[in-house]
Each structure stands twice: as structure tokens, then as C-alpha cells.
Backbone as CSV, one residue per row, in Angstrom:
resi,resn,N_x,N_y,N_z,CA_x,CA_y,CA_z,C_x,C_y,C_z
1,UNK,6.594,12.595,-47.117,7.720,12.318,-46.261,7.525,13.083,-44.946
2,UNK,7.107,12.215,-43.981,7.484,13.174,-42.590,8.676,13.936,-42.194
3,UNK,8.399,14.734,-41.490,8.824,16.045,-41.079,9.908,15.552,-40.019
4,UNK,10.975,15.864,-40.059,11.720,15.372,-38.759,11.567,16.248,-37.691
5,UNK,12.107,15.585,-36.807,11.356,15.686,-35.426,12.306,17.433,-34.538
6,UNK,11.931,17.887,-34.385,12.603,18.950,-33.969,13.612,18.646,-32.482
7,UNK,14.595,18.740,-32.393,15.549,18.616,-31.316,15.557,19.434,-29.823
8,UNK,15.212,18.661,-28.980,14.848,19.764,-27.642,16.618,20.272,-26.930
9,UNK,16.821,21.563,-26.989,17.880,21.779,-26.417,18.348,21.464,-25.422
10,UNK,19.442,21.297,-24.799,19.726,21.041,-23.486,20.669,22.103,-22.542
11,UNK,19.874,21.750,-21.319,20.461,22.874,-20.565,22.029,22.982,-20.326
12,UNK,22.620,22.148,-20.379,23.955,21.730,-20.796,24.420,21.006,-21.022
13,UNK,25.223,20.781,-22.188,25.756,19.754,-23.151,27.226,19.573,-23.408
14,UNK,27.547,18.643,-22.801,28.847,18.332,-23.438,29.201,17.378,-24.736
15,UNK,30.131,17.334,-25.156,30.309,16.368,-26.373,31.183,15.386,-25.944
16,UNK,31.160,14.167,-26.503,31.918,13.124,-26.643,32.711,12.974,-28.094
17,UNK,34.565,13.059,-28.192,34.607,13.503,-29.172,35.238,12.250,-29.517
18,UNK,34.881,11.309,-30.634,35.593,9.772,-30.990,36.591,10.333,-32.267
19,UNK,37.209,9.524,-32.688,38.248,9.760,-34.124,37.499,10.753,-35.134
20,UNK,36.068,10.000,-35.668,35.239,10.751,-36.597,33.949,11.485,-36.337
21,UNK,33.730,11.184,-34.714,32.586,12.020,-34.890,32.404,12.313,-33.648
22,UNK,31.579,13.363,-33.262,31.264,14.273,-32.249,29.454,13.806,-31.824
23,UNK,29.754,13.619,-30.403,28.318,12.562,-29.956,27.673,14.030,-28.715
24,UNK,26.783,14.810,-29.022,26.530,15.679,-27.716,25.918,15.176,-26.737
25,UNK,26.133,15.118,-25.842,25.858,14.009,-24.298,25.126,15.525,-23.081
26,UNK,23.952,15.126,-22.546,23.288,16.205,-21.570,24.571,15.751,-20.362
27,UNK,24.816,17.013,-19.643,25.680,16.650,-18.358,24.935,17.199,-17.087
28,UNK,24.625,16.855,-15.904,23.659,16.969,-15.155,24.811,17.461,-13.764
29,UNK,24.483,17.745,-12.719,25.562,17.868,-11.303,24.609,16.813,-10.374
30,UNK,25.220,16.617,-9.677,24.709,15.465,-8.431,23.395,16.676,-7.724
31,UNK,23.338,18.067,-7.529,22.508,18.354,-7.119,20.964,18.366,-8.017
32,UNK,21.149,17.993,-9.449,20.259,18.495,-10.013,19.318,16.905,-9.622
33,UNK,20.083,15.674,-9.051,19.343,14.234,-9.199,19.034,14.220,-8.008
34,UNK,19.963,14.475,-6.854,19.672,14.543,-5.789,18.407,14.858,-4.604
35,UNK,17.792,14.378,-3.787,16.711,14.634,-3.264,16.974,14.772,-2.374
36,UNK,16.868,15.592,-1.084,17.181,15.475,0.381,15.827,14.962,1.263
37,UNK,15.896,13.659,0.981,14.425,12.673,1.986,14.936,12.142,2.953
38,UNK,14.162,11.871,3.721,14.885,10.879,4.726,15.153,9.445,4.765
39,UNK,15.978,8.508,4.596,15.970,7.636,4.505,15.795,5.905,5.396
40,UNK,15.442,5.269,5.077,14.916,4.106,6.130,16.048,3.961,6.655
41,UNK,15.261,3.359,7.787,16.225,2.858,9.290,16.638,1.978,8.505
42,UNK,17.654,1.645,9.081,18.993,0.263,8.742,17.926,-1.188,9.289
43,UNK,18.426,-2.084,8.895,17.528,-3.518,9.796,18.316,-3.165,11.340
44,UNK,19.345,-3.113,11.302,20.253,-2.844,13.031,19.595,-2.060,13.760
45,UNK,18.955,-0.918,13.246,18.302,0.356,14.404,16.910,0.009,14.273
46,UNK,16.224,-1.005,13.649,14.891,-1.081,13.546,14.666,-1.673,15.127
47,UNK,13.430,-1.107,15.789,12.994,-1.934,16.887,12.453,-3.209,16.558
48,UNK,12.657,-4.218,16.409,11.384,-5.305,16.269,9.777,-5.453,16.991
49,UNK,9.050,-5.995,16.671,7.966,-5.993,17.051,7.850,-6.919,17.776
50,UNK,7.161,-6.771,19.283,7.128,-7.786,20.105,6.542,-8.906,19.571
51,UNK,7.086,-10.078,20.412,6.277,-11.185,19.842,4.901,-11.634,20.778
52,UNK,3.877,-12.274,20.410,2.643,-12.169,20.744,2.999,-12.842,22.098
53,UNK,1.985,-12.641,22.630,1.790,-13.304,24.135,1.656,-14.391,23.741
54,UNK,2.425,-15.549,24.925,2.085,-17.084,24.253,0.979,-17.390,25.461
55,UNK,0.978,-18.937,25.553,-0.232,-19.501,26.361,-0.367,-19.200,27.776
56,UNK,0.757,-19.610,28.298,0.967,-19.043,29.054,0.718,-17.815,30.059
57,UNK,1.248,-16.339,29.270,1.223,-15.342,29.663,-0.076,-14.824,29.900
58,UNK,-1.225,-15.573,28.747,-2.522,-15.235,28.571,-3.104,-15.643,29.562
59,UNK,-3.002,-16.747,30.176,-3.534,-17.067,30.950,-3.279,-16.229,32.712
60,UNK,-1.851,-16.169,33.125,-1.424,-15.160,33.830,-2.000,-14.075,34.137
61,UNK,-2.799,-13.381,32.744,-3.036,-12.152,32.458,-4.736,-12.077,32.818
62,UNK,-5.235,-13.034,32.302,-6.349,-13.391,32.439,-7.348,-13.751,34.046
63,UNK,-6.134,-14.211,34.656,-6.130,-14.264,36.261,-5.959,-13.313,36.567
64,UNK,-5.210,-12.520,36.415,-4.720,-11.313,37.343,-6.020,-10.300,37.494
65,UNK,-7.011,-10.527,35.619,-7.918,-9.547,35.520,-8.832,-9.812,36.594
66,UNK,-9.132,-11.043,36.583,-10.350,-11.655,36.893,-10.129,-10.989,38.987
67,UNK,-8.877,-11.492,39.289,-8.704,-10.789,40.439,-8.655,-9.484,40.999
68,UNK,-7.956,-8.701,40.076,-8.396,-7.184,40.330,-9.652,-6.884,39.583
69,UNK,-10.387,-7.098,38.851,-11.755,-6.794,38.662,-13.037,-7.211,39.018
């Protein structure tokens, strides 16, 4: 017959107490889950990424080089 399993204590325990029986429940504080990271920009404060040069502009751009260089 195996050995039952040994019970890991908890750093603090409260109970849940029903009509007949007593349930011990771990109780934790918001600091113990808590992480202080930074969190992502919202979609609202994100900059978007320009959109590509269209035909146009390339071409514009392409002249301008050709003239100052």
C-alpha cells in the first residue's frame, strides 16, 4: 500500500467552514500576485506606422535625387 503523500504547509491558511466540514483554503494579499511591469500602450496612444510611399511620391523622390545629385 503506498505511502500517502505528505502535505506541504501553507504560509497562510484560512478555512472554509460548511455545516459538516472544515475545507483549509491558502489566502494570498494582492501584493504577493502582483508585479510592478510596465504595461502596453493603449491602441489610442499607439503611434501608427507610416504608410509606405505610394507611386507617386517615389517618383517625386526619385527626381529630386537625380537633381540634387
Amino acid at each position: 500500500m503506498p505511502e500517502p503523500k505528505q502535505r506541504r504547509a501553507e504560509q497562510s491558511a484560512g478555512a472554509f467552514l460548511g455545516p459538516d466540514l472544515l475545507v483549509p483554503a491558502p489566502i494570498r494579499t494582492l501584493s504577493d500576485e502582483y508585479r510592478d511591469e510596465p504595461t502596453e500602450p493603449q491602441d489610442s496612444e499607439r503611434i501608427p506606422e507610416p504608410d509606405p510611399a505610394g507611386r507617386v511620391r517615389r517618383v517625386i523622390d526619385r527626381l529630386a535625387r537625380r537633381r540634387n545629385g
